[in-house]
C-alpha positions as CSV (number, residue, x, y, z in Angstrom):
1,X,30.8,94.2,102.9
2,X,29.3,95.9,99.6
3,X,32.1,94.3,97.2
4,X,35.3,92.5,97.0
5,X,38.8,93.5,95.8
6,X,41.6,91.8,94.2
7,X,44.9,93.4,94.6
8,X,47.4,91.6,91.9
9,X,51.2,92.8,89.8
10,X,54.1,91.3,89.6
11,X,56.8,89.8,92.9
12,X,57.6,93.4,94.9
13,X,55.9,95.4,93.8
14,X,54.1,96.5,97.4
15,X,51.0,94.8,97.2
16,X,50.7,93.1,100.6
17,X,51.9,96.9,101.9
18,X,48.6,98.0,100.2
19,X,46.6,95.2,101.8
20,X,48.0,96.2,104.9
21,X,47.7,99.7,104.7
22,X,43.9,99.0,103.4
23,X,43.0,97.0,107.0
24,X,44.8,99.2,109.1
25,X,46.4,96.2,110.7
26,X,50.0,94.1,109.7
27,X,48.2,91.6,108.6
28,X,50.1,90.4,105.8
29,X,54.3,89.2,106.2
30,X,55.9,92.1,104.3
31,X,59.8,91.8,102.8
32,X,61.9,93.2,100.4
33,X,62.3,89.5,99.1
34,X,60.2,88.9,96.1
35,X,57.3,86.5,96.5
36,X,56.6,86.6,99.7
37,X,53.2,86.1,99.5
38,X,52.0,83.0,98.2
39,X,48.2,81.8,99.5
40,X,45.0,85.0,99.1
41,X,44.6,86.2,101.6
42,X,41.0,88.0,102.5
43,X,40.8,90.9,104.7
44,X,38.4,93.7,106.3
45,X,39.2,97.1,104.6
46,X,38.6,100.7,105.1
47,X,39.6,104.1,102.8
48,X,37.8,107.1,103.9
49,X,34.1,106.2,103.5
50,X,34.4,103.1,101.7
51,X,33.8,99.6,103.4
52,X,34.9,96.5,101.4
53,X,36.7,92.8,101.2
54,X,40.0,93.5,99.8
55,X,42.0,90.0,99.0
56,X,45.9,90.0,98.7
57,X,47.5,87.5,96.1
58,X,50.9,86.0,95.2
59,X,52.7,88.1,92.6
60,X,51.8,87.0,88.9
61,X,54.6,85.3,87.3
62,X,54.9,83.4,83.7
63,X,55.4,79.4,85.0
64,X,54.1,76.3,84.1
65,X,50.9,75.0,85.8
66,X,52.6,71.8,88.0
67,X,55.3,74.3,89.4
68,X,55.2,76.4,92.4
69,X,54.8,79.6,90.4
70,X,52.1,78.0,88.4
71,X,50.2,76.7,91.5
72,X,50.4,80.6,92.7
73,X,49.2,81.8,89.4
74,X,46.2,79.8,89.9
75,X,45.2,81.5,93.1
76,X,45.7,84.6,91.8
77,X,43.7,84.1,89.3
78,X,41.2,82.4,91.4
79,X,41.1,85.8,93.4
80,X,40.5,88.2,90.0
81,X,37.1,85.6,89.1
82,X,35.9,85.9,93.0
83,X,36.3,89.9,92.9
84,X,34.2,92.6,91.6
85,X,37.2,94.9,91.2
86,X,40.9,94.8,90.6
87,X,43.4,96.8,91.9
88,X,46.6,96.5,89.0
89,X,49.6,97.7,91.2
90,X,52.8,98.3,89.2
91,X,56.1,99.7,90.5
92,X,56.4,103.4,89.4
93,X,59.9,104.0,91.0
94,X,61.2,100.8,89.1
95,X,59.2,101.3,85.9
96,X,57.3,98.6,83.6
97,X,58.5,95.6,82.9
98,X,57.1,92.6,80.0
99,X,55.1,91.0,82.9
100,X,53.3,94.2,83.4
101,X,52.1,94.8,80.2
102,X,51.3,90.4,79.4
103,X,49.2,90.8,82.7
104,X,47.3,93.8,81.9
105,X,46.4,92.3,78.7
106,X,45.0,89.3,81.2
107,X,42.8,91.6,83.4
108,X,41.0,93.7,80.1
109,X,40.4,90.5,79.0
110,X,38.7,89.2,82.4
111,X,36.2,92.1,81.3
112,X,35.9,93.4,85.0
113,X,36.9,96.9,86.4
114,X,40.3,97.6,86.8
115,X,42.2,100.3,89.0
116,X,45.5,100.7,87.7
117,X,47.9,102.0,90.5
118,X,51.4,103.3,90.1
119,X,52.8,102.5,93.8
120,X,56.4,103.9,95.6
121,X,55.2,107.1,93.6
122,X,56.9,109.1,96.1
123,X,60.4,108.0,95.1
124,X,63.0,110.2,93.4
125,X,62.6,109.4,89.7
126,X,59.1,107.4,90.0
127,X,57.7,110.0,86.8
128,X,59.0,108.1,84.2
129,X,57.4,104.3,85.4
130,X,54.3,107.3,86.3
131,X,54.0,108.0,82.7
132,X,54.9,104.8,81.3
133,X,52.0,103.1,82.8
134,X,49.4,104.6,80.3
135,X,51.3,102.9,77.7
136,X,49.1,99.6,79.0
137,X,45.3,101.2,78.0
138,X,43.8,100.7,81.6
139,X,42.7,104.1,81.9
140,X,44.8,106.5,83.9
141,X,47.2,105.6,86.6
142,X,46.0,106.2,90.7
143,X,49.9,107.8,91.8
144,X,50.1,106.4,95.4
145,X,52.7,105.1,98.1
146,X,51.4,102.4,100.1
147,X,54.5,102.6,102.5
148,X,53.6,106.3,103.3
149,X,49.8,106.3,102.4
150,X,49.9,108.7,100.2
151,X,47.1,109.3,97.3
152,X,44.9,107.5,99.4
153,X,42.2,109.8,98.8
154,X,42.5,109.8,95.0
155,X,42.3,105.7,95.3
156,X,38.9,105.9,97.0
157,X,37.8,108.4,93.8
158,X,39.2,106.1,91.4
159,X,37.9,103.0,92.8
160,X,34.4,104.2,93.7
161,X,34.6,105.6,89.9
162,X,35.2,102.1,88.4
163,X,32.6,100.4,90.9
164,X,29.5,102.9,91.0
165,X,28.0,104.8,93.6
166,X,25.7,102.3,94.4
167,X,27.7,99.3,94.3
168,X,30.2,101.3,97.1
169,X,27.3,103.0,98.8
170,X,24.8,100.1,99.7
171,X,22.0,101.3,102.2
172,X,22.4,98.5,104.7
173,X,22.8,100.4,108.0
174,X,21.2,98.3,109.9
175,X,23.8,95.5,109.5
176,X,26.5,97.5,110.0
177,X,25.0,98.3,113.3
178,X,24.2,94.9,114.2
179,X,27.9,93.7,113.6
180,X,29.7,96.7,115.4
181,X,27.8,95.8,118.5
182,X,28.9,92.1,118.2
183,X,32.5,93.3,117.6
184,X,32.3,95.4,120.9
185,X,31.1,92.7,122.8
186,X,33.1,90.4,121.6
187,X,36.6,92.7,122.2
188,X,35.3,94.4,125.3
189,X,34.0,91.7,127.5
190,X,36.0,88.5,126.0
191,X,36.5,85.3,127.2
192,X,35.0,86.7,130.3
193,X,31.4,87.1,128.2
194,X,30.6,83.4,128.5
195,X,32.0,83.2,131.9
196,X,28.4,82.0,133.8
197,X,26.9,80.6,130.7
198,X,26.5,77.3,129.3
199,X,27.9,75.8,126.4
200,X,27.1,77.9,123.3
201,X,27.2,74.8,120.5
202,X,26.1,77.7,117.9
203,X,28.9,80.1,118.8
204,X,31.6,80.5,116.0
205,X,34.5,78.2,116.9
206,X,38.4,79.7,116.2
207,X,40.4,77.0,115.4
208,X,44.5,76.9,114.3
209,X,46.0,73.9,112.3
210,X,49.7,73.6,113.6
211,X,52.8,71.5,113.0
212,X,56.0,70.6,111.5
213,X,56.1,71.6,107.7
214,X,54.8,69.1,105.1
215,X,52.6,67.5,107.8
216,X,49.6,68.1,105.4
217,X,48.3,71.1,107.1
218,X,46.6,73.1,104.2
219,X,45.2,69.9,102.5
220,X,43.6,69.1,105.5
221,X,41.6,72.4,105.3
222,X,41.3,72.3,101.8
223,X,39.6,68.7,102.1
224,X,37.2,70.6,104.9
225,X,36.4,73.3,102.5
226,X,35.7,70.9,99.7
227,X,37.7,73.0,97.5
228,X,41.6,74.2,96.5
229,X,41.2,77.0,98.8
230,X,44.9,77.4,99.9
231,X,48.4,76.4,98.0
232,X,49.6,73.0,98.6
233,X,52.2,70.7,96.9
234,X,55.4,68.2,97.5
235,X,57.7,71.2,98.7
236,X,57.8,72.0,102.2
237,X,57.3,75.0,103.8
238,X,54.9,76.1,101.3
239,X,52.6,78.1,103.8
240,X,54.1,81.6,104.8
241,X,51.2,83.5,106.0
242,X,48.7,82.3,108.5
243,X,45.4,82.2,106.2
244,X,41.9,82.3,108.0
245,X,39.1,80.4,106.5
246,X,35.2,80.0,107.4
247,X,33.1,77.3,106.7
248,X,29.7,76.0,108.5
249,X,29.7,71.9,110.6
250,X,26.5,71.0,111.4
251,X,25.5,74.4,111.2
252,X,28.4,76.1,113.7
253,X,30.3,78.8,112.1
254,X,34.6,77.3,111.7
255,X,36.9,79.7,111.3
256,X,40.5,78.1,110.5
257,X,43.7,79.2,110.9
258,X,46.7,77.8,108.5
259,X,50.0,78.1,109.8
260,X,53.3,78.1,108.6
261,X,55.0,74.6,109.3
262,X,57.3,75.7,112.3
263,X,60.8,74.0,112.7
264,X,63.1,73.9,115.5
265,X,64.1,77.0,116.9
266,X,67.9,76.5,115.8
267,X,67.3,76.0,112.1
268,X,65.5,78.5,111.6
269,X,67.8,81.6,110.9
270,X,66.1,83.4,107.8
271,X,64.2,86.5,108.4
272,X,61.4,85.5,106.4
273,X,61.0,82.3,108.2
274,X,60.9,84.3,111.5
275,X,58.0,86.2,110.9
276,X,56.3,83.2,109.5
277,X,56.8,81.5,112.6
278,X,56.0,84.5,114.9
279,X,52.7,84.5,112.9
280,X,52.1,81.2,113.5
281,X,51.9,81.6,117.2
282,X,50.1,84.6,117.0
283,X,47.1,82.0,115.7
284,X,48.2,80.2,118.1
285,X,47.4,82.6,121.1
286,X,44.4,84.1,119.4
287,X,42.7,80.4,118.4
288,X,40.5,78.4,120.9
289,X,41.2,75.1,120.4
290,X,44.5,74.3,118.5
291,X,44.9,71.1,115.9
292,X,48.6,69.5,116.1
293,X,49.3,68.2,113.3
294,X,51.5,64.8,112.8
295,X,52.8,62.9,109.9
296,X,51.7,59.0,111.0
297,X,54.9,58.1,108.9
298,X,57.0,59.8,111.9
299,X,55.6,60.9,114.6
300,X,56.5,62.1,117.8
301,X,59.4,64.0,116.3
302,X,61.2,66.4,119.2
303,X,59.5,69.1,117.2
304,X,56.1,67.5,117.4
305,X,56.0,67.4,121.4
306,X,57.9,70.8,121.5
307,X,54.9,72.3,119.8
308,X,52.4,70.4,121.7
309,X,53.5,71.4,125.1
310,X,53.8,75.2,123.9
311,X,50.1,74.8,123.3
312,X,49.5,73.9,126.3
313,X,51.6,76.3,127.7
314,X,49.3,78.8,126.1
315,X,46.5,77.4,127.9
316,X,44.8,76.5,124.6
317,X,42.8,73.6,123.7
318,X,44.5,70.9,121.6
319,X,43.8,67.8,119.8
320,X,46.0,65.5,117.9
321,X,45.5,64.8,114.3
322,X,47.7,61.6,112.8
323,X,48.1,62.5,109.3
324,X,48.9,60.4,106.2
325,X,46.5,57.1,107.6
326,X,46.4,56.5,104.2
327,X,50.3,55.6,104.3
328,X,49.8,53.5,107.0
329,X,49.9,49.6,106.8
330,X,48.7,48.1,109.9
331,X,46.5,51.1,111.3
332,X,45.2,48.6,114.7
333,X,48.8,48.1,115.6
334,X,50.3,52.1,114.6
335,X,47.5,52.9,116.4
336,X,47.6,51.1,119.7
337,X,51.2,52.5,119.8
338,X,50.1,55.8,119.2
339,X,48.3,56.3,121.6
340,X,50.6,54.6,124.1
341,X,53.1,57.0,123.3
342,X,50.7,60.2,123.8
343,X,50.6,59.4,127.2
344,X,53.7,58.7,127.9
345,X,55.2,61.2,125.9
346,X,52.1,64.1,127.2
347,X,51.6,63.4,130.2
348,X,51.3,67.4,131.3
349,X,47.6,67.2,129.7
350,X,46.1,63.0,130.2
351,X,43.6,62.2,127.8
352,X,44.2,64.3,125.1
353,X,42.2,63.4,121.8
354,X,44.4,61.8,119.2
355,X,42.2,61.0,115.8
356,X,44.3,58.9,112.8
357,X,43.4,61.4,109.5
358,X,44.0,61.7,106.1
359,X,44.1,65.3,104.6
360,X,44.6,63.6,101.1
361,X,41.0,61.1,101.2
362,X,38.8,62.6,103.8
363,X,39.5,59.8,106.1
364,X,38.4,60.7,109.6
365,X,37.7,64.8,109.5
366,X,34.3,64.2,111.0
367,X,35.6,62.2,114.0
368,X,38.0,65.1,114.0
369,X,35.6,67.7,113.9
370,X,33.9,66.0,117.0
371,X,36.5,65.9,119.0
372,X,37.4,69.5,118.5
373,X,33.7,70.7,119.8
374,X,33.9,68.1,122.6
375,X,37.5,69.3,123.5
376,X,36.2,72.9,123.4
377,X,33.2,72.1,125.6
378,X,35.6,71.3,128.4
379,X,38.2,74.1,128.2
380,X,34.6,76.3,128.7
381,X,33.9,73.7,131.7
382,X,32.9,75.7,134.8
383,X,32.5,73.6,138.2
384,X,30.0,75.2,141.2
385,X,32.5,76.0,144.3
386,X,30.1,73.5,146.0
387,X,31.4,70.5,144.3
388,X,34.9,71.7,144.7
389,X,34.8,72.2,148.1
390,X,33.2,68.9,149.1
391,X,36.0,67.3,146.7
392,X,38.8,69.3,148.0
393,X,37.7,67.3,151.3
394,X,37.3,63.9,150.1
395,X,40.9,64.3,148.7
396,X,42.3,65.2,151.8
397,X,41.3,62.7,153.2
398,X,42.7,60.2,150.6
399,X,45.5,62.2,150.5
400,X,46.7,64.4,153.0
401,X,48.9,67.4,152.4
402,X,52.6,66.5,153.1
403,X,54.2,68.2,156.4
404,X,57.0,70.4,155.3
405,X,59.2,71.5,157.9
406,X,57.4,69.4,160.7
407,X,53.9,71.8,159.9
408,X,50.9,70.3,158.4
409,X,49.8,72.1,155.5
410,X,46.1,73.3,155.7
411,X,43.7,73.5,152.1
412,X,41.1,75.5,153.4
413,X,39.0,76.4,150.5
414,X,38.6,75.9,146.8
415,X,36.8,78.5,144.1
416,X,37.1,78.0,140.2
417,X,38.2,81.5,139.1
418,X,37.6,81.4,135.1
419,X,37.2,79.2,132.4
420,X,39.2,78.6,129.1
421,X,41.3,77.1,130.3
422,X,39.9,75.9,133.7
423,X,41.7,78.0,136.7
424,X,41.1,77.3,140.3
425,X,42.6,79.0,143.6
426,X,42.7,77.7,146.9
427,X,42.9,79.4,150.2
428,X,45.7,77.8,152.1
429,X,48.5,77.8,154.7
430,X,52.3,78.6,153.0
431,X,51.2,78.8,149.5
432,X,54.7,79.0,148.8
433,X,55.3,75.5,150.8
434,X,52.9,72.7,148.5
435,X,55.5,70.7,146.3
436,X,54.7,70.3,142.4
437,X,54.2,66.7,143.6
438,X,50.9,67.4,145.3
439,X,49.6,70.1,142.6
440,X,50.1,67.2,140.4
441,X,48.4,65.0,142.4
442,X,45.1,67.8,143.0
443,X,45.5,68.2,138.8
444,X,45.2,64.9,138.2
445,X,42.2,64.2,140.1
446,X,40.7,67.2,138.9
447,X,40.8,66.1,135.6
448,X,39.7,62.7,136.6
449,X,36.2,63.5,138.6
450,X,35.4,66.3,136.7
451,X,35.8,64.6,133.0
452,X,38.2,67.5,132.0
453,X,40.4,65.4,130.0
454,X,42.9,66.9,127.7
455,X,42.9,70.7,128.7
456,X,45.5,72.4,130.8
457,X,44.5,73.0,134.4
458,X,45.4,75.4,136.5
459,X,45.9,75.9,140.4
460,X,46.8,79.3,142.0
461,X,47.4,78.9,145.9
462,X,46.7,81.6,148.4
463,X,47.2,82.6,151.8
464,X,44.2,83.1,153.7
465,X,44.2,86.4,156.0
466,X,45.5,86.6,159.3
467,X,43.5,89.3,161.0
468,X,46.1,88.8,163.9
469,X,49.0,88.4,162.0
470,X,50.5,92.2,162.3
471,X,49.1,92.4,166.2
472,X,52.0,91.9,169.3
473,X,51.7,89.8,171.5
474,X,50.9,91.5,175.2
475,X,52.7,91.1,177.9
């Protein structure tokens, strides 16, 4: 991308609209609420010709620095020192208010370009707040309405304007080129792309942090990132929006996802919540190997195996991070009982990694790090049909197939149909006939011979054909 732009104004005023509007995708959780939007939040943008980062921030509000507000403030601010170019969005329909004009004294003092943009333009009455916005000497006011996408056109004049020509028209085709055919292959061919391949340790991992609020989610990734990057604090439910970040371990590309903290189903009755939650398992579905993350202090809440078995639902990878060690007294003896109780309590996925953490020191994120490449490695795992054929005997013969109905079920042959996570199907007799008993059973062993601990497996039976089935008997 050429250059990078902050969108900032006051709560409600439509700026996550604009973000959205800007990346051609819902990115950002959008409500009439104010404040919605609390973490910056980075995004791919196109208008017309122009290609650039565009970053949505929390709305500016006048708060001390050790209060929510403040803390939002911050990353706001944050945003307008990482950006070339800010987009000053102020509520035409509604007209200006004090904040407006204390935080367009803050952005001519930040000495950077600044578009100033009169949004919800198209609303009866909106000439007034139109007019009013010259009043705050940032040049002349884009009219637009992010809702509709109107003045579109007369944003990308303004903005390429207040950036230059050259600084919005780079002459780098040949990495634009280079990264639409990655981005082809990558939607085109996906999961199947690596299908007959080995294990690509240099391949960008996706990875989601989940759990119940206040876990420590975001100061985990902060501590990874070795910087603030996203809003933390005391209060729970701090995260709204599901925040990607990138950062390099041991020279592989990360890119984290931070969730909302997800409660149980019936407590959560506010609309806002909702789509928080429903964008948390969006990550979850488009992440490769998922992090659940526990408070040590509690653990093993309903909530906590609730999430962990819709995870593995999913078919994603998932290790277990124990967060909070720091809190912990005797780590041997927590410990020993931890991990006791993630088998007992998981026993749908045996051997799942389970690393003691703290978010709040460092302790452990490189042990935790490991684990999520080695977990990965085996939701990729591909077996030859050799070896599972000449397995599938061996555990027949340990273990026969139950008769059901007085008639021997017959396992004929076993193929492993794709990776991530590991499928198999096996020609058999009555598909419909093998108790859960017995898939358990071929699961289990599965994950035992093969060293596939920790991943979800699955088995897909099939009926071999009859060519004689549909032919009548002669008499």
């Amino acid at each position: 991308m050429s250059f990078t732009v902050a969108i900032v104004g006051r709560p409600n005023v439509g700026k996550s609209t604009l973000f959205n509007r800007l990346v051609g995708k819902k990115l950002a959780l959008v409500d009439d609420t104010p404040g919605v939007t609390r973490d910056r939040r980075p995004g791919d943008a196109k208008l017309v010709d122009l290609r650039f980062t565009i970053i949505d921030t929390a709305g500016l509000e006048e708060a001390g620095a050790d209060t929510l507000e403040g803390r939002m403030r911050a990353q706001t601010e944050a945003a307008i020192d990482e950006a070339d170019l800010t987009l000053f969005v102020v509520d035409a329909k509604f007209g200006l208010t004090p904040l407006d004009k204390t935080f367009g004294e803050l952005l001519r003092r930040s000495g950077k370009p600044v578009v100033l943009v009169a949004n919800k333009s198209e609303a009866k009455g909106s000439d007034g707040g139109f007019y009013d916005a010259f009043t705050l000497g940032l040049g002349e006011p884009v009219p637009i309405s992010a809702e509709h996408g109107q003045g579109m056109i007369d944003l990308r004049d303004a903005i390429v304007e207040a950036i230059g020509e050259e600084r919005a028209f780079p002459d780098d085709g040949d990495d634009d080129e280079a990264i639409t055919d990655v981005d082809v292959r990558d939607s085109v061919l996906g999961d199947e792309a690596d299908d007959d391949a080995e294990y690509d340790e240099t391949k960008p991992l996706r990875v989601a942090i989940i759990g119940r609020p206040n876990a420590g989610k975001s100061t985990l990734i902060n501590r990874f990132l070795g910087e603030d990057r996203l809003l933390t604090g005391p209060e729970a439910g701090i995260t709204r929006d599901s925040i990607s970040v990138e950062w390099d371990w041991r020279g592989r590309t990360i890119k984290m996802f931070d969730t909302a903290g997800m409660r149980r189903k019936a407590r959560v009755t506010e609309k806002l919540e909702k789509l928080s939650v429903a964008d948390s398992l969006r990550s979850i579905r488009f992440a490769e190997t998922v992090v659940i993350v526990f408070d040590a202090t509690i653990p093993f809440e309903k909530q906590d195996l609730q999430l962990a078995d819709l995870v593995l639902r999913e078919g994603r990878a998932a290790v277990l991070a124990f967060n909070k060690w720091d809190l912990i007294e005797d780590p041997q003896a927590v410990l020993a009982e931890l991990r006791e109780k993630t088998e007992r309590l998981l026993p749908q996925a045996r051997g799942l990694r389970a690393v003691p953490i703290s978010g709040q020191t460092g302790y452990g994120l490189d042990k935790l790090m490991q684990e999520i490449v080695e977990t990965d490695r085996v939701w990729n795992k591909r077996i030859s049909t050799a070896r599972l054929n000449k397995w599938l005997e061996g555990t027949q013969v340990q273990h026969p197939p139950p008769a059901v109905s007085g008639r021997r079920l017959k396992l004929k042959y076993m193929t492993q149909v794709k990776a991530r996570p590991p499928a198999f199907m096996v020609s058999c007799t009555r598909p419909e006939a093998i108790p859960e008993s017995y898939i358990r059973y071929m699961i289990n062993g599965l994950r035992n011979d093969f060293q596939m601990p920790g991943v979800p497996i699955r088995i897909h039976f099939k009926a071999s054909d009859n060519p004689f089935e549909n032919r009548r008997k002669k008499r």
